[in-house]
C-alpha positions in Angstrom: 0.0 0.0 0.0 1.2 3.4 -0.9 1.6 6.0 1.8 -1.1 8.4 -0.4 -3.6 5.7 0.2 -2.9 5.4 4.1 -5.8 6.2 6.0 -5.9 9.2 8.4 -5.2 6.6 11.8 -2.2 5.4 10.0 -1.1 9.3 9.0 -1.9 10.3 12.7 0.4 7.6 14.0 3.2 8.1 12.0 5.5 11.2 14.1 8.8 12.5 13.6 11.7 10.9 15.8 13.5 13.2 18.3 17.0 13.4 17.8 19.3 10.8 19.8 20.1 11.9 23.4 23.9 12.2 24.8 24.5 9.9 27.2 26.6 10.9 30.6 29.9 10.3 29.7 29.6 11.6 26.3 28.8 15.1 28.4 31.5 14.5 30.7 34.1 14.7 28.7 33.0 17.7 26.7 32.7 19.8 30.2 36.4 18.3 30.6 37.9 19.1 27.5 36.4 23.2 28.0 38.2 23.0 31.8 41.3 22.6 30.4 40.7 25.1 27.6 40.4 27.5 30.2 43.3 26.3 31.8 45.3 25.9 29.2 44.3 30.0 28.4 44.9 31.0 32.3 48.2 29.6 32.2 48.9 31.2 28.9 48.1 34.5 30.4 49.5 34.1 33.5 52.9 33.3 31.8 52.3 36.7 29.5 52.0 38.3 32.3 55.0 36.6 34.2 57.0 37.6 31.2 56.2 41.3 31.5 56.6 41.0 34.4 60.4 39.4 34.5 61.2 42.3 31.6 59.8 45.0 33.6 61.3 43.9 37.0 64.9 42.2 36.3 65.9 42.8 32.9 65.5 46.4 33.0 67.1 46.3 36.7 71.0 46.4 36.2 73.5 43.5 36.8 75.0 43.2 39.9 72.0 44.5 41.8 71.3 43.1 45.1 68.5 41.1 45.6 66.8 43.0 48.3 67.0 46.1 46.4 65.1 44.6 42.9 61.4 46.5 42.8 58.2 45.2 43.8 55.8 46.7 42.3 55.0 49.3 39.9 56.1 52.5 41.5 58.8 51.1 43.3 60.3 50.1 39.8 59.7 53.6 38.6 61.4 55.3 41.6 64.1 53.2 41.5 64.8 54.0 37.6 64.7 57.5 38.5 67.1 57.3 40.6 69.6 55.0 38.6 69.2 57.1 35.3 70.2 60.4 37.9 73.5 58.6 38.9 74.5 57.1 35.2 74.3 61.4 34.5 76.1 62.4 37.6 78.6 59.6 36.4 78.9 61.2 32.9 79.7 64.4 34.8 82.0 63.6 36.9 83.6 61.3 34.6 84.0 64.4 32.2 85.4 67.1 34.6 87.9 64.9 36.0 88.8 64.0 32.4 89.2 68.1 32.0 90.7 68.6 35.1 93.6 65.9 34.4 94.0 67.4 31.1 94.2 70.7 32.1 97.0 70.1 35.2 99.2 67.7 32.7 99.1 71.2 30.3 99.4 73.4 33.0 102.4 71.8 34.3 104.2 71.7 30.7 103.9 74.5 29.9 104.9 76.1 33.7 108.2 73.5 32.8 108.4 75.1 29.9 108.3 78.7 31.2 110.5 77.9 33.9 113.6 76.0 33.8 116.7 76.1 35.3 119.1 75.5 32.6 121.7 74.5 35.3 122.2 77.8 36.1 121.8 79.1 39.4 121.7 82.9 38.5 118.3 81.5 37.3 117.0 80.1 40.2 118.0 83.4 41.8 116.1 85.2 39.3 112.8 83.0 39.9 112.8 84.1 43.8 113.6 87.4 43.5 111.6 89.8 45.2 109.3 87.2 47.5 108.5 88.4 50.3 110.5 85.4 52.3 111.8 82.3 51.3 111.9 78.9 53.9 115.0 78.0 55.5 113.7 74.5 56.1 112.6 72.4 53.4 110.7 68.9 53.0 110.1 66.8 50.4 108.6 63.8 50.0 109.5 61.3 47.4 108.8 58.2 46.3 110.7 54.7 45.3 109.7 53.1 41.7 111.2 50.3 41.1 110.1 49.1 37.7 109.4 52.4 35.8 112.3 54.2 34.0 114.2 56.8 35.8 113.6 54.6 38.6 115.5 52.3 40.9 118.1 53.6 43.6 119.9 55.6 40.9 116.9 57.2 40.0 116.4 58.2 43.6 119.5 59.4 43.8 119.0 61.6 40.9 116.1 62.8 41.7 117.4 63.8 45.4 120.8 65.5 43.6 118.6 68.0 41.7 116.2 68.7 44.3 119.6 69.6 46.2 120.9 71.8 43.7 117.7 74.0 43.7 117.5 74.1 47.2 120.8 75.7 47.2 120.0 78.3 44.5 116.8 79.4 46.2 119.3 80.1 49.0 117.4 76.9 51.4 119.8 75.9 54.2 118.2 72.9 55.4 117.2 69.6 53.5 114.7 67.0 54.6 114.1 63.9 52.1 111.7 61.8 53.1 111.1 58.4 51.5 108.9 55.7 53.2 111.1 52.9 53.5 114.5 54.2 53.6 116.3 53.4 51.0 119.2 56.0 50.9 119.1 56.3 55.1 122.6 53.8 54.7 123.8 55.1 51.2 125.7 58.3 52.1 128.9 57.6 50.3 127.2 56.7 46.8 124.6 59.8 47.4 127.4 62.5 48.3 129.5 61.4 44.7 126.1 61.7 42.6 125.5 65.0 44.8 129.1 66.4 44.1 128.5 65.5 39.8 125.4 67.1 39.9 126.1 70.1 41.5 129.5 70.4 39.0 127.2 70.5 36.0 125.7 73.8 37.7 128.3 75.7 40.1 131.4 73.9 37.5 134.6 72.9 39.8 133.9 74.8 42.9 130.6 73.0 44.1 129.0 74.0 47.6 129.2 71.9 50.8 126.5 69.5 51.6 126.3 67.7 54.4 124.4 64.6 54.8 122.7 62.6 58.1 120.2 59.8 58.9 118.5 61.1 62.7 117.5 57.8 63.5 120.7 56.0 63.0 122.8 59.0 63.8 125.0 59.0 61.0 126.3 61.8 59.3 128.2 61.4 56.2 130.9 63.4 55.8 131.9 62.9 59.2 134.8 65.5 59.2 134.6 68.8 56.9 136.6 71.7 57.2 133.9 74.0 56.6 130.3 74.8 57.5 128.3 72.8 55.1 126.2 75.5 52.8 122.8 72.8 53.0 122.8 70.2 55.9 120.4 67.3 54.2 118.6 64.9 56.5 117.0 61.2 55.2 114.1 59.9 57.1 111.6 57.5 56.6 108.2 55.6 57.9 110.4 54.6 61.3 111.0 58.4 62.4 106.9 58.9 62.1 104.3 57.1 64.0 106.8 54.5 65.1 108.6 57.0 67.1 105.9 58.5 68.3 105.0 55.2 69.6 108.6 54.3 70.8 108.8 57.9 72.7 105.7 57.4 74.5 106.8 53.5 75.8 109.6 54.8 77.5 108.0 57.7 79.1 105.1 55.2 80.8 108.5 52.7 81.1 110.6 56.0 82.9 107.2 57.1 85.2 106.8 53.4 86.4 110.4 53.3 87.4 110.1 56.5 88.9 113.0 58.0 86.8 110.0 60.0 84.6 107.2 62.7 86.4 103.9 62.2 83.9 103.6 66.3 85.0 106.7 67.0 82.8 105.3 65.5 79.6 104.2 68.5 78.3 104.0 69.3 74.3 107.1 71.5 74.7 109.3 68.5 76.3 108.1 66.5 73.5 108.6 68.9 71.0 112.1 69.3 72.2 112.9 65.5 72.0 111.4 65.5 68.7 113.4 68.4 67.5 116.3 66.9 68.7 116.3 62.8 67.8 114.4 63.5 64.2 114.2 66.9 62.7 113.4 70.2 63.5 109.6 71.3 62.0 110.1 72.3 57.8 108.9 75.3 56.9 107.3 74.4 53.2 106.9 70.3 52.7 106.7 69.8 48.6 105.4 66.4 47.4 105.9 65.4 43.8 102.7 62.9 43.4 99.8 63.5 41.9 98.0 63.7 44.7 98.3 65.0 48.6 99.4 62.0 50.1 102.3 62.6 53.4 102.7 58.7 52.9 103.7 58.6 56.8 105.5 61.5 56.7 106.2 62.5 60.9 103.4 64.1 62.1 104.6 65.9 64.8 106.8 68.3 62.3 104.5 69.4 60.0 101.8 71.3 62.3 102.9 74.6 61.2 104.5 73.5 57.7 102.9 74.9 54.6 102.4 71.6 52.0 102.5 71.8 48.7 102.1 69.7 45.4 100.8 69.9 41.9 97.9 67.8 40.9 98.4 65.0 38.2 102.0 65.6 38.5 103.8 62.8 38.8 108.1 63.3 38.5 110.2 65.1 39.9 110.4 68.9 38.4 112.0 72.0 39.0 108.3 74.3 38.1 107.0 72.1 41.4 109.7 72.9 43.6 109.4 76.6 42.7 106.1 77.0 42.9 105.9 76.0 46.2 108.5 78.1 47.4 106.2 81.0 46.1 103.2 79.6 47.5 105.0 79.9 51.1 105.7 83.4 50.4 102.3 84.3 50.7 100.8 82.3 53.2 100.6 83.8 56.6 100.5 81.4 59.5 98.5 81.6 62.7 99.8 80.2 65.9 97.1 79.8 68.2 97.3 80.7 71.8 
């Protein structure tokens, strides 16, 4: 039979099917696989966001940065860049005036070279202090031992000390102090007096002035017999006529006062100015250093309270424009002694 000649109870019956039903595990996994859809996009943004993180707070934070001083948060990263980008342009600063200021002294003190030299010839030197308003009797210098650089070496000392000596002379300076730290010419009189005597003959020709040379602490004194008064006396000290004896002079005080040999009321600063005079060197009246920078490198304490000290910055040898300035420089200073 057809289905056009089905009767109406047949067409009545006849309904459309609904569509199959999921069953529970079918719907089970769905909900599963769309949990770790989500998951799988959390984590996706939480690593984004760790990774903005790590650029914004460690890479952008410089090497070497301690651990407790790495930013937190937001402003703490912003304050903290603030700060770093104001020292990285202080740095640049600095870094450019002391790159000026080195330049400028190394020019400075050619060209003052330059302008002033000796020429071996002591009318010069005469010349150069001519008219100051005083000159120091006493003078220190401080120098110091290279061993590996050229001009260097004992004989380099020597050299160095020869010269200083001949301009002390011309600038009409009776008493010499050289000070290096660890002593090396305190025991070499002999070989120091001969390069003395050949430098001074290249300035003053056959008839030379008389020098005289001592160590305080050992209480040599090199000529030991001259016939006439020397025209510079020239004293070596070194790091043991400092602190040390300062140290040493104060442990047989306490040593004399527990004997009962010593009275602790008669340690005054004149007593102990007096011993000090008297075992090391009297007090200089202008200290010159030939280093780049202000550094006494243990020179005695007790004698310089009243010296004038000099030196020439980024200088580094041993030049006759140093010396002279510094012997103007005292000529103007005025020195206060307090009550």
């Amino acid at each position: 039979m057809s289905p056009a000649a089905a009767s109406p109870e047949v067409k009545g019956n006849l309904k459309p099917r609904p569509p199959p039903s999921q069953s529970p595990a079918t719907s089970s996994s769905s909900s599963k696989r769309s949990s770790e859809m989500g998951a799988t996009k959390a984590r996706q943004s939480a690593g984004f966001v760790t990774r903005i993180k790590d650029f914004l707070f460690i890479n952008l934070v410089p090497l070497g940065t301690s651990p407790a001083q790495i930013p937190s948060n937001l402003f703490q990263l912003v304050v903290f860049h603030i700060y770093h980008t104001a020292l990285i342009f202080l740095h640049i600063i600095l870094s450019f005036y002391y790159l000026f200021a080195r330049q400028y002294h190394r020019a400075k003190n050619n060209f003052l070279a330059f302008l002033y030299h000796h020429h071996r010839t002591p009318q010069l030197i005469a010349q150069d202090i001519k008219g100051l308003a005083k000159t120091p009797q006493h003078v220190g210098i401080i120098l110091n031992y290279k061993e590996n650089e050229e001009g260097g070496g004992i004989e380099g000392l020597m050299e160095q000390v020869a010269d200083v000596v001949s301009w002390s002379i011309g600038a009409c300076v009776k008493t010499l102090t050289v000070y290096e730290r660890t002593g090396k010419l305190n025991k070499l009189h002999e070989a120091t007096y001969k390069v003395i005597n050949r430098t001074l003959k290249s300035y003053y020709g056959e008839t030379i002035p008389v020098v005289k040379l001592s160590t305080p602490h050992d209480k040599t004194v090199y000529p030991e017999e001259m016939a006439t008064d020397p025209d510079i006396n020239i004293a070596f000290i070194s790091q043991q006529d400092g602190r040390e004896f300062l140290v040493e002079l104060t442990r047989e005080f306490a040593y004399k006062a527990a004997k009962g040999e010593f009275e602790p009321s008669k340690l005054t600063v004149d007593n102990v100015d007096r011993l000090a005079n008297q075992l090391v060197i009297t007090e200089p009246e202008l200290i010159v250093l030939f280093g780049p920078k202000l550094d006494l490198d243990g020179f005695p304490p007790w004698q310089i309270r009243l010296s004038e000290i000099y030196y020439a910055p980024y200088n580094n040898s041993v030049t006759y424009n140093v010396m002279l300035r510094g012997i103007r420089r005292y000529s103007k200073c005025k020195i206060n002694v307090g009550r």
